[in-house]
C-alpha angles and dihedrals in degrees: 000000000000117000110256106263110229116210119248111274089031119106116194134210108197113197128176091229146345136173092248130001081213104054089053088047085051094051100053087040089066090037087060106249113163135264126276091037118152135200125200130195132196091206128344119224093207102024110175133193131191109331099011091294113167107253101206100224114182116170112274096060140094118265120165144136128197116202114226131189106189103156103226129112124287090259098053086039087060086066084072092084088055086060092045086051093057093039087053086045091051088042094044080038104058087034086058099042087226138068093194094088094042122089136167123233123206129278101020105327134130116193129183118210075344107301123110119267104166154033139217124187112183111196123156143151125236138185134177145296127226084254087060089244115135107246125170123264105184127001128192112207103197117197119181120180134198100233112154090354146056138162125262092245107167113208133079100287096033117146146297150174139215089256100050087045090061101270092130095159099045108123120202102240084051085055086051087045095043091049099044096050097050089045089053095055096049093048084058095048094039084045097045106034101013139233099311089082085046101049087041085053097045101047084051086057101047143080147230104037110163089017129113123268150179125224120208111210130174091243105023148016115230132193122217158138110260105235100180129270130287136235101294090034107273119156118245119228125174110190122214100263090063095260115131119220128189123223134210121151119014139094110272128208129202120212121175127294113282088009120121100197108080134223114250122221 
């Protein structure tokens, strides 16, 4: 098995296993390490999602988190999810042979033929800028992918893994090298041009534009029609009654065109 090749700028800590990916990430966020390091596990003992959510993570998966360090407000740094999202699709994509069965979820999933192959956790720290204004000071982008494993999730989307999607020779540390090439060139792209390109990419990879959804809120459940997402990466929702509604944090779920019942995970 080849060793995993790490772009040029990135520095990795390969352990055997952590709690969390993210919390030594953290932790070398707040020591000063520098940006674009990267910490991969062989398993995590307390791997967490959105939410806190528990990430099963048995050995044979992708876990990994990258610091960053990119300078801009909280709200500009969250766009970062919609970058690890086309860097998973470009990885799932090349392991497959084919695009044509991947597909990105608002607001950071990537499903194969629907079902959930992936995870992205955003934390980060900021401080502020001689203006006053919050700006980040460190950010921890986790992935975790679903490589030789996934967990036994009933529903229509459900879950899935490369090797279950027909990547049988698909090794892990590929899976390391595959990510972390295509995150380094949208970065580059998100960093240097900004997130139009990314939004443009990412609506090209999604699905269900023009289809009903639910959205899942803390405080309430809404019905609509996705319409895309707007310039920082909120999700569009025009409700039935022709109101439009941005959305920003929630659990969306997608029914049939023209349906108004929506499909649960």
């Amino acid at each position: 098995m080849p060793e995993p090749h790490i772009p040029d700028g990135y520095r990795l800590l390969a352990v055997d296993a952590v709690a969390s990916t993210n919390d030594e990430a953290k932790q070398l966020g707040m020591d000063g390490a520098p940006a674009r390091t990267v910490v991969w596990a062989r398993s995590q003992t307390s791997g967490r999602g959105r939410r806190g959510r528990t990430w099963v993570s048995p050995p044979g998966n992708l876990f990994t988190s990258v610091l960053l360090r990119p300078q801009c407000a909280p709200v500009v740094a969250a766009q970062v999810s919609f970058v690890a999202s086309l860097a998973i699709f470009d990885m799932v994509t090349k392991a497959l042979g084919e695009a044509d069965k991947v597909l990105c979820k608002w607001p950071n999933d990537v499903l194969v033929d629907g079902r959930k192959i992936s995870g992205i956790l955003l934390e980060s720290a900021s401080g502020t800028s001689p203006t006053g204004a919050s700006v980040i000071d460190w950010l921890v982008l986790g992935v975790g992918v679903n490589v030789e494993h996934h967990p036994d999730i009933q529903g229509p989307q459900g879950s899935t893994s490369l090797l279950a999607a027909g990547a049988l020779d698909y090794d892990l540390n590929t899976t390391l090298s595959d990510y972390l090439a295509a995150l380094d060139i949208w970065l580059e792209v998100w960093e240097t041009k900004g997130f139009a390109l990314i939004r443009e990419a990412w609506l090209a990879r999604t699905f269900a534009l023009g289809y009903s959804i639910q959205a899942n809120l803390p405080r309430e459940s809404l019905h609509g029609t996705f319409s895309g997402i707007d310039d920082d990466g909120a999700l569009i929702l025009m409700l039935h009654n022709g109101d439009r509604r941005l959305i920003t944090a929630g659990d969306v779920f997608f029914g049939q065109e023209g349906d108004s019942n929506a499909a649960g995970n």
